[in-house]
C-alpha positions in Angstrom: -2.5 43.3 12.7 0.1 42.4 15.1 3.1 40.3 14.3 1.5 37.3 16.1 -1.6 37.3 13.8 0.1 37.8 10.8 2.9 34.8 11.7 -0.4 33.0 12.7 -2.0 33.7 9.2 0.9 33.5 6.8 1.2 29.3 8.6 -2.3 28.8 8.0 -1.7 30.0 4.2 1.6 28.1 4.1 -0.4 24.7 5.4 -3.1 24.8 2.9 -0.7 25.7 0.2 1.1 22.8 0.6 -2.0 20.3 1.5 -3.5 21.8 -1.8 0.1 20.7 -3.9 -0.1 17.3 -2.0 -3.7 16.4 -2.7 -3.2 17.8 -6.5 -0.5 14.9 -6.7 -2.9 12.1 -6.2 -4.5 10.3 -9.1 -6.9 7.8 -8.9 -5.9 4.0 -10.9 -9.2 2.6 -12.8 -9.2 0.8 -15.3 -12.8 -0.4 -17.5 -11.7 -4.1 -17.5 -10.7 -4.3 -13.3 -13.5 -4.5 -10.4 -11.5 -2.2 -8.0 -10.0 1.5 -7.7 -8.0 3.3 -5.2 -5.6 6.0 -5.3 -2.4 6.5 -6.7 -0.7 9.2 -4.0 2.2 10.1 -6.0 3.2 10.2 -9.6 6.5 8.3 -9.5 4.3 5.2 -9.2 4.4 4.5 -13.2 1.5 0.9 -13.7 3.7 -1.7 -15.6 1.3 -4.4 -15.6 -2.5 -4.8 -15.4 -2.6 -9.0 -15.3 -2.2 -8.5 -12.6 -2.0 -4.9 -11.8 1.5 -4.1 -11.3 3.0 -0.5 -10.0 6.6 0.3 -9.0 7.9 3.2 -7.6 10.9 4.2 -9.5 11.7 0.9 -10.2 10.7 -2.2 -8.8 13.5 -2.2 -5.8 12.7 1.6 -5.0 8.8 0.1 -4.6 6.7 -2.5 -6.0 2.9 -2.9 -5.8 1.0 -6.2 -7.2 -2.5 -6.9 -6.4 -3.5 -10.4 -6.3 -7.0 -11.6 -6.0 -7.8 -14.8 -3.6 -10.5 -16.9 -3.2 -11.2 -17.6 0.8 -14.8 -18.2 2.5 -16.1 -15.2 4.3 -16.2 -17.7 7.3 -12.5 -18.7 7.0 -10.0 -16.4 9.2 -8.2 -13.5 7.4 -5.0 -14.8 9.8 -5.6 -18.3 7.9 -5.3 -17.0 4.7 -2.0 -14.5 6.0 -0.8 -18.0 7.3 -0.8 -20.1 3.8 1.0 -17.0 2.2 2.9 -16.6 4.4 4.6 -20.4 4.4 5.3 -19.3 0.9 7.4 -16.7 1.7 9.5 -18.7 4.6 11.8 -19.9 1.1 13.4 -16.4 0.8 16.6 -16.1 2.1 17.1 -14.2 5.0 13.4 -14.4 5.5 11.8 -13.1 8.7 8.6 -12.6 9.9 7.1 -9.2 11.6 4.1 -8.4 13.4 0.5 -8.4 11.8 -1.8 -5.4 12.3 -5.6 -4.7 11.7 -6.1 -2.9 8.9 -9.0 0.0 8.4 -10.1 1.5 5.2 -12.9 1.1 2.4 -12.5 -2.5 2.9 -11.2 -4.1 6.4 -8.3 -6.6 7.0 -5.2 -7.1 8.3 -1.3 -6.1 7.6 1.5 -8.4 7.3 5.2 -7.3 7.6 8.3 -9.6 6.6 11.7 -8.8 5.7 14.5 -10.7 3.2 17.5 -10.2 1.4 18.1 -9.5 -2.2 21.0 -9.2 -4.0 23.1 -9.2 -0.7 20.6 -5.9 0.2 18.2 -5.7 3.3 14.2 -5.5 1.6 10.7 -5.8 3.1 7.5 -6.5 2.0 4.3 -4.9 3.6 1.4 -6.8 2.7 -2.6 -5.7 2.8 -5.4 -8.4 3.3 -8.5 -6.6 2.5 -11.5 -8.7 2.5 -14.6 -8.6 0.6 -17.4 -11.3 0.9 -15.5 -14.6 -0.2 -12.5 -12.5 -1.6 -9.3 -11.4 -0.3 -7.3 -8.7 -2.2 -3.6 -8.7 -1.4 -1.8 -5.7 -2.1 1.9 -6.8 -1.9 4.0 -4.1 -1.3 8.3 -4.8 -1.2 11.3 -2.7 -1.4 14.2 -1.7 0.1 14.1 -1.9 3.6 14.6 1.7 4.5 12.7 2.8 0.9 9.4 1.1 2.1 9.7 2.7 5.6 9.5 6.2 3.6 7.3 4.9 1.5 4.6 4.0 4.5 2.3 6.4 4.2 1.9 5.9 0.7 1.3 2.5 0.7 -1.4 2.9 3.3 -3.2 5.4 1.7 -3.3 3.5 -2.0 -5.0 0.2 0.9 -7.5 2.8 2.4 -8.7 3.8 -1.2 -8.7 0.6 -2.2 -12.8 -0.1 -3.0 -15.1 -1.9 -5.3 -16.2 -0.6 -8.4 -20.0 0.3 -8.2 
């Protein structure tokens, strides 16, 4: 073999290697007496509550997770229901709003981003809508502001697991 192809295969080994280490970290959050599952992609998030389900990362201002379960007909807008919960939030100090996204996973729905202060300290809060016949599912995601930027991909994947039991 030339030095090329072994460079070539010794990356290929080092990729999977590490993809196999990553995927090995996941877990999966179920629980007999709650409808839904999805994935937990790291094991610093530790489950501190189950009514409702409650995760943090570290602790709560490294990362927090709560799931919240609405009631909204199928026929009313997702944006509607972002809207109401969102005039909630306008009371926090330093409150301001960020874009909405579309949202993509076992369940569809939209994103909503808003930032605040705490304890004189910049946080965010990344929010999932993820709709389901005549239920909404908000996963409410805050943290410090640069800890939920890093925490990004984690939070999207636990929202594209996020499913249904049965």
């Amino acid at each position: 073999m030339n030095s090329l192809t072994k460079k070539l295969l010794f990356a290929v080994l080092a990729l999977s290697a590490f993809a196999t280490a990553a995927a090995a970290q996941r877990s999966t959050f179920s629980d007999p007496n709650i409808e839904f599952t999805f994935e937990i992609p790291d094991e610093k998030w530790k489950v501190v509550g189950r009514a409702p389900v409650n995760l943090v990362f570290t602790t709560a201002n490294e990362g927090d997770l709560e799931i919240r379960k609405l009631t909204a007909p199928a026929n009313r807008p997702i944006a509607e229901v972002m809207k109401a919960e969102e005039e909630k939030l306008q009371f926090l100090r330093g409150f301001v709003a960020g874009k909405d996204e579309n949202f993509n996973g076992a369940l569809r729905g939209a994103i909503y981003n808003y930032e605040f202060v705490r304890s004189g300290r910049n946080m965010s809060g990344r929010f999932y809508y993820l709709r389901t016949g005549d239920t909404v599912y908000v996963l409410r995601f805050t943290a410090y502001a640069d800890k939920l930027r890093s925490l990004r991909t984690q939070t999207d994947i636990m929202a594209r697991t996020f499913q249904l039991k049965g």
